[in-house]
N, CA, C and O atoms as CSV, one atom per row, in Angstrom:
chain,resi,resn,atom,element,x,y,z
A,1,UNK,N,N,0.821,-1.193,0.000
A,1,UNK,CA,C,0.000,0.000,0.000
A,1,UNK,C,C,0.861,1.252,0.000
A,1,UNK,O,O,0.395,2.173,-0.671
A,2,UNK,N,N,1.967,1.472,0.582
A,2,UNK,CA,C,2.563,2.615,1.019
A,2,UNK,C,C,3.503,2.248,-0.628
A,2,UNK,O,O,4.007,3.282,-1.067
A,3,UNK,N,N,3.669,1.475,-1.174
A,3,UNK,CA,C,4.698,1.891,-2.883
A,3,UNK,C,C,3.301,2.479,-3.349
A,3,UNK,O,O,3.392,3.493,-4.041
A,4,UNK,N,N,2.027,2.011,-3.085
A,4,UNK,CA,C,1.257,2.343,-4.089
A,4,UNK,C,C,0.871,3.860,-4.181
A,4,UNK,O,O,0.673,4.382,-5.279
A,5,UNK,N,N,0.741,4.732,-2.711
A,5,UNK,CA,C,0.787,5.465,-2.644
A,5,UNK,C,C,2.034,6.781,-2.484
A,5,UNK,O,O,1.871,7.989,-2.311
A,6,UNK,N,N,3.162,6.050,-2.608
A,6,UNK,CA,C,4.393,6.081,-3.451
A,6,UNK,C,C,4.607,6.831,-5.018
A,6,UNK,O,O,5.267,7.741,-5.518
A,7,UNK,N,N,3.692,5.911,-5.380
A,7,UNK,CA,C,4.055,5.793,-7.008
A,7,UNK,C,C,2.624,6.967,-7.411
A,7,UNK,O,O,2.794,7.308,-8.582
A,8,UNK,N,N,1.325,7.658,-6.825
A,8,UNK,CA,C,0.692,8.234,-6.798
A,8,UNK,C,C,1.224,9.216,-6.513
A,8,UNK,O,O,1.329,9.879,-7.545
A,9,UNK,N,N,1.554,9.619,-5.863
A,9,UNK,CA,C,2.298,10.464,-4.927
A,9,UNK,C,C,2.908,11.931,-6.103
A,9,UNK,O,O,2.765,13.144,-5.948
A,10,UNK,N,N,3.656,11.081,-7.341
A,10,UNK,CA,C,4.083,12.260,-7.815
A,10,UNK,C,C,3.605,12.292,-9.392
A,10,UNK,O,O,4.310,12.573,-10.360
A,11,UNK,N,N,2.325,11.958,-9.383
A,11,UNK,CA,C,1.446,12.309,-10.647
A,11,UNK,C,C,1.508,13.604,-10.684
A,11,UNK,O,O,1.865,14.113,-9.621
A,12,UNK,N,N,1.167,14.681,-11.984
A,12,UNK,CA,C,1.160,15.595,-12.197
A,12,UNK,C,C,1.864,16.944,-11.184
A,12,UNK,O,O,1.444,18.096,-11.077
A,13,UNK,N,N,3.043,16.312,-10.540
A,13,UNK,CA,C,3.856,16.914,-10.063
A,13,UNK,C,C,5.161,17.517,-10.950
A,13,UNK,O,O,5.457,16.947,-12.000
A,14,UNK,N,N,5.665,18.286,-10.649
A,14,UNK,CA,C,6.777,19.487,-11.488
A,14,UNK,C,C,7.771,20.214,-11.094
A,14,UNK,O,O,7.366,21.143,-10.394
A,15,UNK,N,N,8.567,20.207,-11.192
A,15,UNK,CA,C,9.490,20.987,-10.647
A,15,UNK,C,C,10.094,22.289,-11.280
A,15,UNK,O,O,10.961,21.901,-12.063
A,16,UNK,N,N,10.033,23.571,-11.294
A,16,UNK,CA,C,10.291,24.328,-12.036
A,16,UNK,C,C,8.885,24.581,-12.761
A,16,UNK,O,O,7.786,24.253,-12.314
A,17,UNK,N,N,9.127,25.178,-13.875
A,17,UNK,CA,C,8.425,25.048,-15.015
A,17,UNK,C,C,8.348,24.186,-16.100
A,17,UNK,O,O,7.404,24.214,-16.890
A,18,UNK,N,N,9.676,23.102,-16.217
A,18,UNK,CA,C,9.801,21.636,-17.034
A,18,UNK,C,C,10.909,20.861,-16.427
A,18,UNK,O,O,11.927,20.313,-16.849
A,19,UNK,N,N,10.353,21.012,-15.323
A,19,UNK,CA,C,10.782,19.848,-14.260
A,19,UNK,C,C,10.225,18.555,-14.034
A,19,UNK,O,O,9.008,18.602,-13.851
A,20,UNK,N,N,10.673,17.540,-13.995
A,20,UNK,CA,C,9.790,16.237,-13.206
A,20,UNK,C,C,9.779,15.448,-12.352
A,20,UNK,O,O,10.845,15.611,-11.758
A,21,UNK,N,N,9.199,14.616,-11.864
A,21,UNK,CA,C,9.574,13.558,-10.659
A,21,UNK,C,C,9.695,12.301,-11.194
A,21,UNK,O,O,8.792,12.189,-12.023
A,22,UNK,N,N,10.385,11.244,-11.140
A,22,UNK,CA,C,10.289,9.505,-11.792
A,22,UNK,C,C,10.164,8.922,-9.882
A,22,UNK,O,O,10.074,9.397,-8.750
A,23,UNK,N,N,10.250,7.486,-10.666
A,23,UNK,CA,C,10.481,6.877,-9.506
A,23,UNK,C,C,11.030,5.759,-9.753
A,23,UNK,O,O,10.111,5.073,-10.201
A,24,UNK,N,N,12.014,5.111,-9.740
A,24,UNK,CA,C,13.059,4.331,-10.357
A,24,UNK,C,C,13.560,3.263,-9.039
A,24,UNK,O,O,14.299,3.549,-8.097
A,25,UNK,N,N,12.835,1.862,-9.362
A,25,UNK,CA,C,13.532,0.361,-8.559
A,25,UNK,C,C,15.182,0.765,-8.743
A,25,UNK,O,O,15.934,1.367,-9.509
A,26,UNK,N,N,15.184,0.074,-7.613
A,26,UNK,CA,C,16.484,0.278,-6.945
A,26,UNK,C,C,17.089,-0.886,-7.055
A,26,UNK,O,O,18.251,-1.147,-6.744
A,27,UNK,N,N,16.157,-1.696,-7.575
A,27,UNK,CA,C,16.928,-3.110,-7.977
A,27,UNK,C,C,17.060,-3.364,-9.417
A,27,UNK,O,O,18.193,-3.658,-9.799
A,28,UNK,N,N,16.191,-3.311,-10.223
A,28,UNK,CA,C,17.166,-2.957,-11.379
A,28,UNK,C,C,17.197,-1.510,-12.224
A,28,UNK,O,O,17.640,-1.260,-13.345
A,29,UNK,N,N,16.762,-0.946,-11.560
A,29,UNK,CA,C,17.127,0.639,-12.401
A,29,UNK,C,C,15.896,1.016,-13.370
A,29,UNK,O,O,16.053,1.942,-14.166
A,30,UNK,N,N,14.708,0.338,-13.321
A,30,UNK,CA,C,14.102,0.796,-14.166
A,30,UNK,C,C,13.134,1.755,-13.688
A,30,UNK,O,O,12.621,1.512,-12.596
A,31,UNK,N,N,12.647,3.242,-14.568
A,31,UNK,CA,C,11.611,3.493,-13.808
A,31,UNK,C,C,10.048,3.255,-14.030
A,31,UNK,O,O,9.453,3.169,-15.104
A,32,UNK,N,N,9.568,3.175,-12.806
A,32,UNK,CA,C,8.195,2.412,-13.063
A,32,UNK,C,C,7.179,3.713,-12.995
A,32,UNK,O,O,6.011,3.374,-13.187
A,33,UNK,N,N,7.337,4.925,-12.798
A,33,UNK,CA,C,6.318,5.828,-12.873
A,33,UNK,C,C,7.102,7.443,-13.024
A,33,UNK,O,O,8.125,7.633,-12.366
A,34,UNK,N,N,6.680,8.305,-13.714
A,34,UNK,CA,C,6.772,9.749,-13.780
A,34,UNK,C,C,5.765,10.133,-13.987
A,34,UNK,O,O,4.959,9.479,-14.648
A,35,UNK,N,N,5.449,11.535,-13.393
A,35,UNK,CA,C,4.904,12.744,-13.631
A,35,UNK,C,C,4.432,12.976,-14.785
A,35,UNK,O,O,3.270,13.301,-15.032
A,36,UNK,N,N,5.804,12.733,-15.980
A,36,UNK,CA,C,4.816,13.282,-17.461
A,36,UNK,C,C,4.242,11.714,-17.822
A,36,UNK,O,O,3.279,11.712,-18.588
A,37,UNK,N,N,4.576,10.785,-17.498
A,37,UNK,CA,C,4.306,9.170,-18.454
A,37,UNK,C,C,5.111,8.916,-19.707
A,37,UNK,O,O,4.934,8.132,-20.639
A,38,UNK,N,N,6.088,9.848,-19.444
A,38,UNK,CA,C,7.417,9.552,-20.944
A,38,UNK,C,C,8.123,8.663,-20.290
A,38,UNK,O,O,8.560,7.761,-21.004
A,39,UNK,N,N,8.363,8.613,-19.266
A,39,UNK,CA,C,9.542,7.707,-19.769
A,39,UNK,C,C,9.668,6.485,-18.879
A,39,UNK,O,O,10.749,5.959,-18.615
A,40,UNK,N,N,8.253,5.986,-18.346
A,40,UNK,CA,C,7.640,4.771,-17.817
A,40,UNK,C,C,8.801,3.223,-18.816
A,40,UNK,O,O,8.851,2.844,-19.986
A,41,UNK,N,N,9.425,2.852,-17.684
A,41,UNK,CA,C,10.031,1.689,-18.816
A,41,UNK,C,C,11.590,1.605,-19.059
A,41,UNK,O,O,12.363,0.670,-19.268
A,42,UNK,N,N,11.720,2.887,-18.952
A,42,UNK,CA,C,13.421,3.291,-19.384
A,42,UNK,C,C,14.124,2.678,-18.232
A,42,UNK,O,O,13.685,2.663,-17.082
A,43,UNK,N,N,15.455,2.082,-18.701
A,43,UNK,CA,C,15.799,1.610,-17.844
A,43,UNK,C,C,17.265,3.018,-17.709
A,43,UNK,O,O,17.741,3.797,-18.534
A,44,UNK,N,N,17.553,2.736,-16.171
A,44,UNK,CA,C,18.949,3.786,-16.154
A,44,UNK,C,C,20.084,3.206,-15.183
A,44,UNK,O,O,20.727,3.624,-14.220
A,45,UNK,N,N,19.985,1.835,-16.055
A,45,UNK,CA,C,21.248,1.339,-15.278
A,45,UNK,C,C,22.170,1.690,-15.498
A,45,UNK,O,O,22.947,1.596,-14.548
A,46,UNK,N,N,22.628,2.171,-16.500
A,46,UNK,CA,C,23.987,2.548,-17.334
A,46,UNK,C,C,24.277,3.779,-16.216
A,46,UNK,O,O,25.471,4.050,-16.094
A,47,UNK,N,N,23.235,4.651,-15.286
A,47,UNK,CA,C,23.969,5.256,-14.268
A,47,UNK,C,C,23.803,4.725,-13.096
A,47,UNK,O,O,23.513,5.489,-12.176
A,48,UNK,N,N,23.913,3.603,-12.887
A,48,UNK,CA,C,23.903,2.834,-11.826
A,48,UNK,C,C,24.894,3.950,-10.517
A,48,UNK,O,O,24.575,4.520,-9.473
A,49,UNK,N,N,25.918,3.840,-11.157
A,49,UNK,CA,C,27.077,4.024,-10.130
A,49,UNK,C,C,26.632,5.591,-9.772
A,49,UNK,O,O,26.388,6.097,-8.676
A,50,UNK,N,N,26.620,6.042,-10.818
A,50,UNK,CA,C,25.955,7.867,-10.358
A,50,UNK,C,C,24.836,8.209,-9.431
A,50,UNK,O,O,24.842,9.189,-8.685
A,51,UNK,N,N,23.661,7.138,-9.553
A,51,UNK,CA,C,22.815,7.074,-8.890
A,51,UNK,C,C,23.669,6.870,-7.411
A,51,UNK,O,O,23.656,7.850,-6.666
A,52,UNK,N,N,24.390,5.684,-6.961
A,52,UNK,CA,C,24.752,5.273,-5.984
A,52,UNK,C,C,25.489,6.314,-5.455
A,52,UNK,O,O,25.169,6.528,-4.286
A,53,UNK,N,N,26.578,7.229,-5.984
A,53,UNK,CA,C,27.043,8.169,-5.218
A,53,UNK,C,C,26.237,9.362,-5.053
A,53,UNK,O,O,26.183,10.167,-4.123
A,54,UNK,N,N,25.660,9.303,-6.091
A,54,UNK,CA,C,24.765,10.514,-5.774
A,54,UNK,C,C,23.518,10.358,-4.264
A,54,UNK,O,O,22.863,11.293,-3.803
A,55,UNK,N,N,23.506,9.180,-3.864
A,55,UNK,CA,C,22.423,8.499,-2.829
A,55,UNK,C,C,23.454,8.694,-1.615
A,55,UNK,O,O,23.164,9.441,-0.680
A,56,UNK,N,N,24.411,8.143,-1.653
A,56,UNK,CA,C,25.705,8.228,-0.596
A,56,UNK,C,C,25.664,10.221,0.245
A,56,UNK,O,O,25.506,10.745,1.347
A,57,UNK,N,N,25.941,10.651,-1.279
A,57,UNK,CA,C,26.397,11.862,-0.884
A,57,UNK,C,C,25.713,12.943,-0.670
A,57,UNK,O,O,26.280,13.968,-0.291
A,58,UNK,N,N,24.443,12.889,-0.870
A,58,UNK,CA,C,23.456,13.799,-1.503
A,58,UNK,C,C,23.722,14.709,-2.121
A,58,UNK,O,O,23.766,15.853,-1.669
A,59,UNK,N,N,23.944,14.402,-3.232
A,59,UNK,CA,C,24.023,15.391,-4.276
A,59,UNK,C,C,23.389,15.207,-5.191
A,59,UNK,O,O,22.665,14.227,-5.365
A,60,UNK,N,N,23.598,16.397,-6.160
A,60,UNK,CA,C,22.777,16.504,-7.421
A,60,UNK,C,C,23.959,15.449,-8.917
A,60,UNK,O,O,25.172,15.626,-9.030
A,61,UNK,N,N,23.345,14.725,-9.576
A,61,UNK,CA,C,24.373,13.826,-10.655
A,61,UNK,C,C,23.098,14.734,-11.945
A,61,UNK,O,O,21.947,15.155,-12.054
A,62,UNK,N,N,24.143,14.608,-12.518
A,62,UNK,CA,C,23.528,15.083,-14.236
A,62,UNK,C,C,23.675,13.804,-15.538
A,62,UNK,O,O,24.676,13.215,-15.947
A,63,UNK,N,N,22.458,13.716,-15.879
A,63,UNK,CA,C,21.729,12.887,-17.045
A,63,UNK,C,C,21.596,13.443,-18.119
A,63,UNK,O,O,21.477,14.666,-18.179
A,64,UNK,N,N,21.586,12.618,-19.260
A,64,UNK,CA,C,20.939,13.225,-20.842
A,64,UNK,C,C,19.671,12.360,-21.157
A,64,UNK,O,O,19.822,11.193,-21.519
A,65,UNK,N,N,18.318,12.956,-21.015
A,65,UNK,CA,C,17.027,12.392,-21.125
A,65,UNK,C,C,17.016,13.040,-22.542
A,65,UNK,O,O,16.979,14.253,-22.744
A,66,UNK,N,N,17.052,12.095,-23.472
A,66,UNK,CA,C,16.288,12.791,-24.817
A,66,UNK,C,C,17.197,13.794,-25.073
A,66,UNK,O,O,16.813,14.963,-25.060
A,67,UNK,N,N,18.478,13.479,-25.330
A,67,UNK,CA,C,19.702,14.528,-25.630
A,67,UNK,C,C,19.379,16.097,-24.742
A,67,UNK,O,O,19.712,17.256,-24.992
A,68,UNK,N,N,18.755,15.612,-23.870
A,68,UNK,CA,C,18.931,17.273,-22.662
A,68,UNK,C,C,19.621,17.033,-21.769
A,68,UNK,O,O,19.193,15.936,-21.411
A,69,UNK,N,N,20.437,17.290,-21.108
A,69,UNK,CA,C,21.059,17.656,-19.683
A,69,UNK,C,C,20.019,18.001,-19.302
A,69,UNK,O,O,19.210,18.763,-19.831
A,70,UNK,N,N,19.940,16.993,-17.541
A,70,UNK,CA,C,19.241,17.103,-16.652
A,70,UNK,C,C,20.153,17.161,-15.704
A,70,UNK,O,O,21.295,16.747,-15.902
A,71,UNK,N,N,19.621,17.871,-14.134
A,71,UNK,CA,C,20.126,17.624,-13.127
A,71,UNK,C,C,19.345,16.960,-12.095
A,71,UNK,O,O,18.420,17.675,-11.710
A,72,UNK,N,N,19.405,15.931,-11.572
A,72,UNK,CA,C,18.820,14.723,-10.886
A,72,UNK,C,C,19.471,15.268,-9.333
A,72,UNK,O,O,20.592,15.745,-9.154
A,73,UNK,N,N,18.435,15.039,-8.337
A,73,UNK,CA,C,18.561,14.446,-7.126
A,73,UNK,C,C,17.537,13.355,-7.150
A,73,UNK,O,O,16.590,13.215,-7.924
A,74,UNK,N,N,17.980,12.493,-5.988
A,74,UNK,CA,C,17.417,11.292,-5.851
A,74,UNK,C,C,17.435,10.910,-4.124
A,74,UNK,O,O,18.300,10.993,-3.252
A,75,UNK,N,N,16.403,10.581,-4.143
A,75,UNK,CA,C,16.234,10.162,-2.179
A,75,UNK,C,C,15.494,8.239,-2.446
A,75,UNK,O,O,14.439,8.004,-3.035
A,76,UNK,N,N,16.202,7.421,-1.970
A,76,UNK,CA,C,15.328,5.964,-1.425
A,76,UNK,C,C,14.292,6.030,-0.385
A,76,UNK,O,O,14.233,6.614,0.697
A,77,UNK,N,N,13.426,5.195,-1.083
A,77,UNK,CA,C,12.035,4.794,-0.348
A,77,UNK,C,C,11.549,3.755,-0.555
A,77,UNK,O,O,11.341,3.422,-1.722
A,78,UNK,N,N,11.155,2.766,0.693
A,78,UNK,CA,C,10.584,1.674,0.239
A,78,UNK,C,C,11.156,0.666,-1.282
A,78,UNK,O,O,10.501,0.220,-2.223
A,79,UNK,N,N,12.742,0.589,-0.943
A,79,UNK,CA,C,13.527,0.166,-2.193
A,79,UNK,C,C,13.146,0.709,-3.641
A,79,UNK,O,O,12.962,0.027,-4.649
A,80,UNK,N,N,13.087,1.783,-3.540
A,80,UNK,CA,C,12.584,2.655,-4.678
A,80,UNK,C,C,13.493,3.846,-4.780
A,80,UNK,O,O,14.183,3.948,-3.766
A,81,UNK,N,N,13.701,4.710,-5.606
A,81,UNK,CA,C,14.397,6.067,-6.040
A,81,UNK,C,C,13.470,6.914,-6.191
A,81,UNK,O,O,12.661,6.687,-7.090
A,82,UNK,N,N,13.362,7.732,-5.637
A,82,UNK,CA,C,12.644,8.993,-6.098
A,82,UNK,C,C,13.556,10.303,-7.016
A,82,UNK,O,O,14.641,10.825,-6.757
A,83,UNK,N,N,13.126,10.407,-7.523
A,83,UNK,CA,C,14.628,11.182,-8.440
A,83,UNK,C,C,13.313,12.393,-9.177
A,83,UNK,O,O,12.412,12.218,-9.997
A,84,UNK,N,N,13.780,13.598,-8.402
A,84,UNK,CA,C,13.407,14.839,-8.878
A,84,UNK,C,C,14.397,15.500,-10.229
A,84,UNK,O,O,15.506,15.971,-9.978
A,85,UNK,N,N,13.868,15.467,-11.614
A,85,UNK,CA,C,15.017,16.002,-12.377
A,85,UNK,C,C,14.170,17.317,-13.112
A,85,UNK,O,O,12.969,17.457,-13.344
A,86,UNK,N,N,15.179,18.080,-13.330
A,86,UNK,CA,C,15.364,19.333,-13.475
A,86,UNK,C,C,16.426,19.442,-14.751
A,86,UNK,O,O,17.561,18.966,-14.755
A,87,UNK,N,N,15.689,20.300,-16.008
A,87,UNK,CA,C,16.855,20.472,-17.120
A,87,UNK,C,C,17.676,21.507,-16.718
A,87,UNK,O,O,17.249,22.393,-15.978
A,88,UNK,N,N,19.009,21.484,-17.201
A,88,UNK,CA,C,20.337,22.668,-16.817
A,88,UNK,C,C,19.716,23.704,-17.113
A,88,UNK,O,O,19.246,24.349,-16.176
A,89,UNK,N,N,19.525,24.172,-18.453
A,89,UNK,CA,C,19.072,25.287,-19.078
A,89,UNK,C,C,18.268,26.167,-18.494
A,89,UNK,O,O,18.469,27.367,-18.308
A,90,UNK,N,N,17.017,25.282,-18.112
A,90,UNK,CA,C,16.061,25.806,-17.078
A,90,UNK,C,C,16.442,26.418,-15.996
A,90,UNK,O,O,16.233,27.584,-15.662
A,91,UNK,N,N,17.148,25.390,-15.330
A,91,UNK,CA,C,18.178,25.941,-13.778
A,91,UNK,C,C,18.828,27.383,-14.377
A,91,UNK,O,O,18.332,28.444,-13.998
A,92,UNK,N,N,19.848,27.378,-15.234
A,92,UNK,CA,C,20.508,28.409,-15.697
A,92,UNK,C,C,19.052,29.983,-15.986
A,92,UNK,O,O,19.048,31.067,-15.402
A,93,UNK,N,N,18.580,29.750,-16.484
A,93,UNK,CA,C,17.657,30.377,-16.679
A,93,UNK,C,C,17.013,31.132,-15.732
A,93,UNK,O,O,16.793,32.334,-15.883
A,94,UNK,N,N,16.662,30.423,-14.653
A,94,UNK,CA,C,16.114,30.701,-13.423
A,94,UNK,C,C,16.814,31.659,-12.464
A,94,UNK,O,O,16.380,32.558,-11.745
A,95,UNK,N,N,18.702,30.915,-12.805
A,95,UNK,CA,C,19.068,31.489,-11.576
A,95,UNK,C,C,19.850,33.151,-12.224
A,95,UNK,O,O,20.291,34.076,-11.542
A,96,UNK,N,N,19.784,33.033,-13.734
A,96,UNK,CA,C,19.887,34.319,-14.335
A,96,UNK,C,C,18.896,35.234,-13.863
A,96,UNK,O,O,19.204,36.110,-13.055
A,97,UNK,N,N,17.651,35.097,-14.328
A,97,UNK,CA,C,16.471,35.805,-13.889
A,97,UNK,C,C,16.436,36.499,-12.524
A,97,UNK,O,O,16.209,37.685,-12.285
A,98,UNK,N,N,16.812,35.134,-11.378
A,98,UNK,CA,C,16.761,35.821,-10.024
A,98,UNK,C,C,18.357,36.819,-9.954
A,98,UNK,O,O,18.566,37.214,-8.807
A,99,UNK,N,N,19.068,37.100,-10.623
A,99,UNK,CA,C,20.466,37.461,-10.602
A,99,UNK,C,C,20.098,39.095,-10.950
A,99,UNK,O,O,20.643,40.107,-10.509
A,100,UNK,N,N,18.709,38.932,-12.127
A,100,UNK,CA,C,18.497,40.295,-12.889
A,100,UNK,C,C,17.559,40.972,-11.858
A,100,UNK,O,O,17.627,42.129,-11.443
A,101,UNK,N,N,16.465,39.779,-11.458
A,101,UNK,CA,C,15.803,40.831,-10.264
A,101,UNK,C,C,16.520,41.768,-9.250
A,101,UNK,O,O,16.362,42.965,-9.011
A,102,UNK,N,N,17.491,40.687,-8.652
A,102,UNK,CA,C,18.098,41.475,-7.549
A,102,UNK,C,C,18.678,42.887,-7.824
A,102,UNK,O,O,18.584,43.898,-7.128
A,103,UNK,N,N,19.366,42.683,-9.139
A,103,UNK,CA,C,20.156,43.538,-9.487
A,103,UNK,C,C,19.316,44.935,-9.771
A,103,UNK,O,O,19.898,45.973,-9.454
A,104,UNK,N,N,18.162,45.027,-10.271
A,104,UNK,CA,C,17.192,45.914,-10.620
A,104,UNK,C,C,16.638,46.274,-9.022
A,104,UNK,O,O,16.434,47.463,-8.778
A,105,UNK,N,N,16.477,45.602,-8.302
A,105,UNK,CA,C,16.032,46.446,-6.916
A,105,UNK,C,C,17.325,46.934,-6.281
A,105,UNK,O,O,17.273,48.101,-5.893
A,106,UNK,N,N,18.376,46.347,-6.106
A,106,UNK,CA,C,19.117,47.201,-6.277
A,106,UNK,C,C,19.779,48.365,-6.449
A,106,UNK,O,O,20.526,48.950,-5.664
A,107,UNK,N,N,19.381,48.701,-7.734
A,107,UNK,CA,C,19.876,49.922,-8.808
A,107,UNK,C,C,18.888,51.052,-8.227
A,107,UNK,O,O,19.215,52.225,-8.052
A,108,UNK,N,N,17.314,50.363,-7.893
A,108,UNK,CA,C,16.083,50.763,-7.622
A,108,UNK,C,C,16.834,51.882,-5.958
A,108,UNK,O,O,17.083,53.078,-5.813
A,109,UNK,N,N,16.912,50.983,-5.282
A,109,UNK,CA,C,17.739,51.504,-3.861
A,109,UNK,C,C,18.583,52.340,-4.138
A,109,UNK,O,O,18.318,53.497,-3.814
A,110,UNK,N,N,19.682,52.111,-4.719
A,110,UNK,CA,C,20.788,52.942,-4.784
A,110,UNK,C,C,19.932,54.308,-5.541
A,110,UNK,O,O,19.921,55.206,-4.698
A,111,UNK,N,N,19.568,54.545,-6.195
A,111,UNK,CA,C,18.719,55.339,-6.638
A,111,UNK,C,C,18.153,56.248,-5.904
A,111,UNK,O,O,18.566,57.406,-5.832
A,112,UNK,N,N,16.730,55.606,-5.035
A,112,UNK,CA,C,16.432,55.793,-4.405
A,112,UNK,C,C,16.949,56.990,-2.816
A,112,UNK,O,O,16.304,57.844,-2.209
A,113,UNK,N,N,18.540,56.407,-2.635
A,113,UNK,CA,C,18.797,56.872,-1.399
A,113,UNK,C,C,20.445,57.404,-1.686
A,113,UNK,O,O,21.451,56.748,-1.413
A,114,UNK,N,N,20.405,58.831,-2.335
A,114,UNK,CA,C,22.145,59.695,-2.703
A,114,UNK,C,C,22.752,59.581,-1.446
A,114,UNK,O,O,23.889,60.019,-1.267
C-alpha cells in the first residue's frame, strides 16, 4: 500500500516550469512511474554508479534524457528512487532571472537613497 501510494504520490507533479519527478527500482534501475508518463520503462542502469554516489552523498548527478542535460537528485524509499530532475538550461535560466531581479532592486535603492 505505502509503494502504491508512493508511485501516486508524484502524478502531475513538477518541478520548475519543465521539471519532473520519476520513480526508479532500486533493484534494477528501471523506472516504473513519472509525472509526465514519458519515460515509464526506461531503464537507467547505465547510471547505476551515479545514482549510488549521488544516494551516498546527496548530491545533485547530471543525465541526458532525450539529448537534454538534466540535473537529478534522488532520495530511497521503500527500495525505490525517487529522483526529482530538473533540465540545466532551465536551472541556468532561473538562476539568471533571479540574478536580474536582484540587481534591478538594487539599482532601484541605490537610486532611491544619494
Amino acid at each position: 500500500m505505502a509503494v502504491t501510494e508512493l508511485l501516486n504520490s508524484i502524478r502531475n507533479r513538477r518541478i520548475g516550469e519543465d521539471g519532473f519527478m520519476m520513480v526508479c527500482n532500486s533493484e534494477n534501475y528501471v523506472i516504473v512511474a513519472d509525472s509526465r508518463s514519458h519515460y515509464i520503462g526506461r531503464s537507467l542502469e547505465e547510471y547505476s554508479e551515479d545514482m549510488e554516489k549521488a544516494k551516498m552523498n546527496e548530491s545533485i548527478f547530471f543525465l541526458l534524457l532525450d539529448d537534454v542535460p538534466h540535473m537529478l537528485y534522488l532520495t530511497e524509499v521503500y527500495g525505490y528512487y525517487i529522483i526529482g530532475a530538473y533540465p540545466v538550461m532551465s536551472a541556468f535560466r532561473t538562476s539568471l532571472m533571479s540574478l536580474l531581479w536582484i540587481l534591478d532592486i538594487e539599482a532601484v535603492l541605490f537610486l532611491s537613497f544619494p
